[in-house]
C-alpha positions, 0 to 999 in steps of 0.5 A: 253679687250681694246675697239675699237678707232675711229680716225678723221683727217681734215687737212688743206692744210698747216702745217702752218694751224691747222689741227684737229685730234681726237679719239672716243672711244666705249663708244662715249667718245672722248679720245682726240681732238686737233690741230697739224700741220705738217705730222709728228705729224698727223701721231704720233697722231694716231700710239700712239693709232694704236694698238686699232684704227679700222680706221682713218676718213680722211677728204680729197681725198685718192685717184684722178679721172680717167686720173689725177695725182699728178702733176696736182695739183702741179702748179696753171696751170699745163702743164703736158698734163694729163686729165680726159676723156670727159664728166667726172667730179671729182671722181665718189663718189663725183658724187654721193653725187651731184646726192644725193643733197650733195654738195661737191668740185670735185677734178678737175684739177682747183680746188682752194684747190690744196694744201689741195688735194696733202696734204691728198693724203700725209696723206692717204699714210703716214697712210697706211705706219704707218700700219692703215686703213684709209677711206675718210670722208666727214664731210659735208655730215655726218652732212647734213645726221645725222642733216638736211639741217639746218647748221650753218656756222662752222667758226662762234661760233654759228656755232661750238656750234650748232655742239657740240649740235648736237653732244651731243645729238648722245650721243658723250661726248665731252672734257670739252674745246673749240673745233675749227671747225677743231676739231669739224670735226675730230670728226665727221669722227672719229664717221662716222668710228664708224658707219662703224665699227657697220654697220651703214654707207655705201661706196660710189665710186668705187675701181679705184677712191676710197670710201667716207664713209657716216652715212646710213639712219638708223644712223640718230636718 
């Protein structure tokens, strides 16, 4: 009988950029993790595996806050009228990692990463039609809960080393290769879905506003 597959994806907020993807298996082998660039390919990455896949880990909103829609993140100075009520900021999960000391970025209305929040509302959509279950992923926040408050910037190559040992020591075997952080991080919410799959994760957020999944207390070592 086949084992479960565990998909990841960080996508930038172009198909010019990188995007990271990568699947983990059962055995916490990583199968594959490379770069890809536009939607298309993102999405025959994972429907080659999508018999097998228990979930996709998207790094990047699945769905926006109360009272905002597509088209405020479609200009620099959107005029299209739509606001969230007073007194609300972001998305209810993304409050929530705040109360809990996890800073994240609020999908607000000016925010600097438009472009990144249009694309992986995209992505999410385009998954779901290819027939896969997707859940938001916050690799920041599974890092921060799994591996302490000491971080190393991930761009830098300390950065990326400290990661892939941090990896290593959950027990994830990783390719014999040079990981870019994009990949590094695509497999930290393909392993964040695999905690899900083996309760060991939990859901923050509500229905409306959608869930970002995040390691339990217990899953730390």
């Amino acid at each position: 009988m086949n084992s479960c597959l565990y998909g990841g994806v960080d996508p930038s907020g172009s198909a010019s950029r990188p995007t990271g993807v990568a699947i983990l298996d059962d055995r916490l082998q990583v199968v594959v993790a490379e770069s890809r660039f536009d939607d298309a390919e993102v999405i025959a990455f994972f429907a080659e595996h999508g018999d097998r896949l228990f979930a996709v880990g998207l790094d990047g909103p699945c769905a926006l806050p109360i009272g905002l829609q597509e088209c405020c993140f479609q200009n620099r100075e959107p005029t299209c009228g739509h606001e969230q009520p007073a007194g609300r900021k972001g998305r209810l999960c993304e409050r929530e990692l705040a109360r809990r000391g996890i800073g994240c970025f609020f999908t607000v209305k000016k925010s600097f990463a438009k472009s990144w929040v249009l694309r992986s509302i995209g992505l999410y959509r385009q998954l779901r039609e290819a027939g896969l279950m997707v859940h938001e992923v916050y690799p920041y926040a599974s890092k921060r809960l799994l591996f302490g408050r000491q971080m190393v910037a991930k761009q830098t190559r300390v950065g990326r080393a400290f990661l892939a040992s941090a990896l290593a020591e959950l027990g994830i075997v990783l390719p014999q290769k040079q990981l870019s952080h994009h990949e590094l991080d695509a497999i930290v919410g393909a392993y964040t879905v695999y905690l899900l799959a083996h309760g060991r994760a939990e859901r923050v957020g509500d229905e409306q506003e959608g869930y970002i999944v995040i390691p339990a207390g217990e899953a730390r070592p």
